[in-house]
C-alpha positions in Angstrom: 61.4 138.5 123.2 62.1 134.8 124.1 65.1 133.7 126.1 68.3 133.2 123.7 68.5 129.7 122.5 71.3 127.8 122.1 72.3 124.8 119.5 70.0 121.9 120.7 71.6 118.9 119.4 68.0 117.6 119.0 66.9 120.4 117.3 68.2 120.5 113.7 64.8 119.8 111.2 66.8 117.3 109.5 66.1 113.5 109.9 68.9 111.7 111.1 71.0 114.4 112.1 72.7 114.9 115.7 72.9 118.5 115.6 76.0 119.2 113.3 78.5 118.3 116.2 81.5 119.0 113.9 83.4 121.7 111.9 84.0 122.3 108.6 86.7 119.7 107.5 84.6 117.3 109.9 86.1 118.2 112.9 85.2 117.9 116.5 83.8 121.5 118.4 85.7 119.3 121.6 89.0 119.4 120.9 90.0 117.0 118.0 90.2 113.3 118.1 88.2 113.1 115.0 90.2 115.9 112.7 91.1 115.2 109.3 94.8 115.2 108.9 96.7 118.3 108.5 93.2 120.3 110.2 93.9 122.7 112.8 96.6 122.4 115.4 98.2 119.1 117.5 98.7 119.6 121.2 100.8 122.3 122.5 104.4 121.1 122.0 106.7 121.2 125.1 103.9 119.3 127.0 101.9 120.8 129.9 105.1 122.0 131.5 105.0 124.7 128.4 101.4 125.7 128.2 100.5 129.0 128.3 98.9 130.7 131.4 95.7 132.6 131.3 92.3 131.2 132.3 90.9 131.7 128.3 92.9 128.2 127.4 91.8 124.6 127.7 93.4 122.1 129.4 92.3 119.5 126.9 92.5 121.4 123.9 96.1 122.1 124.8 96.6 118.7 125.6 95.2 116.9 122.8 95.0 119.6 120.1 92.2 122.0 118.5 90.9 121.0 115.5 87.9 123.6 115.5 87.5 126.1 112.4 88.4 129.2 114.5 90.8 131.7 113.4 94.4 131.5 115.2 93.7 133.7 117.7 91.4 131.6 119.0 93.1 128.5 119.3 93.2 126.7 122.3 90.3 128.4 123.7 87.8 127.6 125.8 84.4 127.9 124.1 83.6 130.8 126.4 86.3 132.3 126.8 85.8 133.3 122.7 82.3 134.0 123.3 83.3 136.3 126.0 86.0 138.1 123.8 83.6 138.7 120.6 81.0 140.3 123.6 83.7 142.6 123.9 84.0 144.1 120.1 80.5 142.7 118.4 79.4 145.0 115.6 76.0 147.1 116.5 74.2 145.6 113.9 71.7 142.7 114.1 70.5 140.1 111.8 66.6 138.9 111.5 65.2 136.3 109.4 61.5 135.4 109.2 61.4 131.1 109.9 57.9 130.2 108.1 59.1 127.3 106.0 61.9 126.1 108.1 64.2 127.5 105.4 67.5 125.9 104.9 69.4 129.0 104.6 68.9 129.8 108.3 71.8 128.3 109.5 74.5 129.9 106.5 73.0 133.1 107.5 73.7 132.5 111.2 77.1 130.9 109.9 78.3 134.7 108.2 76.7 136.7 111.2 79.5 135.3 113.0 82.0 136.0 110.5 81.0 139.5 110.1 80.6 139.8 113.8 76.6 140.7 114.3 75.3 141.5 117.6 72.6 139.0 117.7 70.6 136.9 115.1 66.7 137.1 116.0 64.7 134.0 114.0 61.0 135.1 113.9 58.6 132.7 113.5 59.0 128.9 114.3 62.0 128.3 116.8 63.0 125.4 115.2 65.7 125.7 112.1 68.3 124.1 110.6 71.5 124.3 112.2 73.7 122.1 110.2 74.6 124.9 107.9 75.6 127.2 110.7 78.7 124.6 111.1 78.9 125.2 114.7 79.4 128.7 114.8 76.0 129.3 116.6 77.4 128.1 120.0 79.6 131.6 119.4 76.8 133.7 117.9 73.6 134.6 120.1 70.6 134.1 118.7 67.8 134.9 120.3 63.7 133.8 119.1 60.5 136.2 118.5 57.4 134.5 118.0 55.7 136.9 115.5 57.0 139.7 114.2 55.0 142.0 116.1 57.0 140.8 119.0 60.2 141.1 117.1 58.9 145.0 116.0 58.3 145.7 119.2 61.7 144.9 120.7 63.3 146.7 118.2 61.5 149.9 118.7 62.1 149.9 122.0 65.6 149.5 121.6 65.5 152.2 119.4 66.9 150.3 116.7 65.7 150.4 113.2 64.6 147.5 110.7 66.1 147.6 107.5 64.6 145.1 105.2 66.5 143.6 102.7 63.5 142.5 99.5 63.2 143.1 96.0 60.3 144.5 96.4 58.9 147.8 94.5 60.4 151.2 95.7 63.3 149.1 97.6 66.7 151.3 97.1 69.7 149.2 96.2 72.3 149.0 98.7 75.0 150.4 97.0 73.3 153.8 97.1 70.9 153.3 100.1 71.2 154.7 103.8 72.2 151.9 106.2 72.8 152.6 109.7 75.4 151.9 111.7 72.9 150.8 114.5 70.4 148.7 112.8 68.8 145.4 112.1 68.9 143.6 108.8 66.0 142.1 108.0 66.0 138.9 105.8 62.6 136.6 104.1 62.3 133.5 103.5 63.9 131.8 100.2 61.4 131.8 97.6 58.4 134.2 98.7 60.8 136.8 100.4 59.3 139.0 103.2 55.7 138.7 104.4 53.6 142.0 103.8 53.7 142.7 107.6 57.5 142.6 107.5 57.9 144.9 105.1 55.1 147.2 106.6 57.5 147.1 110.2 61.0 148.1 108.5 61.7 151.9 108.0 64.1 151.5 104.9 63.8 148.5 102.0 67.3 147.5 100.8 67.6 145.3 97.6 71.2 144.4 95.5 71.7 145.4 92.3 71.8 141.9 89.8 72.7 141.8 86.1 71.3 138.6 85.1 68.6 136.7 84.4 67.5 135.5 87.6 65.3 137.8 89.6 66.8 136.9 93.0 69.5 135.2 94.8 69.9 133.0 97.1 68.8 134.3 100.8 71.8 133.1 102.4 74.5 135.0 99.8 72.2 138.0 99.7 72.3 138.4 103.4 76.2 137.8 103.3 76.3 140.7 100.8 74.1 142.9 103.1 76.2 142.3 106.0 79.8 142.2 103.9 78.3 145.7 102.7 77.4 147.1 106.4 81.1 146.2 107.4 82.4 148.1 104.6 80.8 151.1 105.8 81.2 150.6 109.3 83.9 148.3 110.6 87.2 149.2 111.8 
């Protein structure tokens, strides 16, 4: 397994881009001089002689205001100071997703492993990926990169952690009525040609979801948020 990467600002696939610097609502990760009004929270009022004590809160945050798309109890938070809490109660699943095509939905999938609170996102393939759609939330995810997935395979059997892919592919079980672990890893294709053959070939169980229209797949970003939204269900709390 690689080293975990991080969001390089350089690093996005996408001409012209800077790295998705900014929130939903178009605010800044920093602290907030470029909110929209009525985003997030203005400084802390009372002034610094009122600010609360602890070593998780940001001077400058508290000072001019956090404008970031993070939930209350994150506000005023230093960026590592969250990452360091979510270490603390991450769920024991993972999230995979083969990178052959550079496909857009990499960075929504990243995006709702943070909101469901995965371990780790592992991208197998090309380490380079979109990361506007992740809106920021990869500097509070890890993600780490494999560079085939024999590598990836490998790591997760000697973890001891199964693969789970998630394909409508023949014999695949839909989720609703499949086994899914509470220690696993969730296994997602590319949009379009799904899973490659030796993907499917490293996973131990094939999940698909149940659809009732014409269509004969969904997009890989909502079908992984399903997976996950699905794992939670069964697992969280």
């Amino acid at each position: 397994m690689d080293e975990q990467t991080t969001a390089d600002p350089a690093d996005t696939g996408v001409p012209g881009d800077t790295g998705g610097s900014s929130d939903a609502g178009g605010t800044s990760d920093a602290g907030g001089s470029s909110a929209q009004p009525g985003y997030g929270v203005g400084p802390w009022p009372g002034g610094p002689a009122e600010w609360p004590q602890g070593e998780q809160y940001d001077p400058e945050l508290l000072a001019a205001g956090d404008t970031r798309n993070v939930i209350d109890r994150y506000r005023y938070w230093r960026m590592e100071a969250i990452v360091a809490d979510l270490d603390t109660k991450r769920h024991p699943f993972h999230v995979a997703i083969e990178n052959w095509q550079h496909d857009m939905n990499i960075g929504s999938i990243v995006r709702s492993a943070n909101a469901f609170l995965a371990d780790t996102v592992h991208i197998i393939g090309r380490r380079r990926w979109n990361k506007r759609g992740a809106m920021v939330t990869d500097r509070y995810q890890h993600v780490v990169h494999h560079e085939d997935v024999q590598t990836f395979a490998a790591w997760a059997a000697a973890e001891g952690i199964p693969i789970i892919a998630v394909d409508n592919v023949e014999g695949a079980v839909p989720v609703d009525r499949a086994e899914l672990p509470r220690s696993c890893v969730l296994l997602f294709g590319q949009e379009g040609p799904g899973l490659s053959d030796e993907a499917l070939a490293a996973a131990s169980g094939h999940i698909e979801i149940t659809q009732y229209g014409s269509t004969r797949s969904i997009n890989a970003s909502a079908a992984a948020a399903v997976i996950m939204y699905e794992w939670c269900r069964r697992h969280a709390g």
